[in-house]
C-alpha angles and dihedrals in degrees: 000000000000122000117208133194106227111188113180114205098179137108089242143061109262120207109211114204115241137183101277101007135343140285126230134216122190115232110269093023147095131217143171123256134195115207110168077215126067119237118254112234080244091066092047095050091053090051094047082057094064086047092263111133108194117190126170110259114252108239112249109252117236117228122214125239121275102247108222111224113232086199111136 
């Protein structure tokens, strides 16, 4: 399932239409947001026109543990 960024950069609280419902971000304020569905480039452009940029999350990369040498 994707994950999106949604940062809304308007004066208002956007609803952002969801499998299922909506999601809603607060005006100022960005928030993630998880659509089974990705979002077409259409819908992005009509959010990007309310001053909603929607971009899909980068996943969080996981680091691998520090190995500890045993050298002496």
């Amino acid at each position: 399932m994707p994950t999106y960024k949604v940062e809304n950069n308007s004066a208002r609280d956007k609803a952002i239409k969801v499998y299922g419902g909506s999601e809603v971000v607060k005006a100022g304020q960005s928030a993630s947001v998880e659509n089974p569905q990705e979002f077409s480039n259409e819908q992005i452009k009509d959010y990007a026109a309310l001053s909603v940029v929607i971009a899909l999350a980068e996943k969080p990369k996981m680091s691998k543990p520090e190995s500890k040498s045993t050298k002496e």
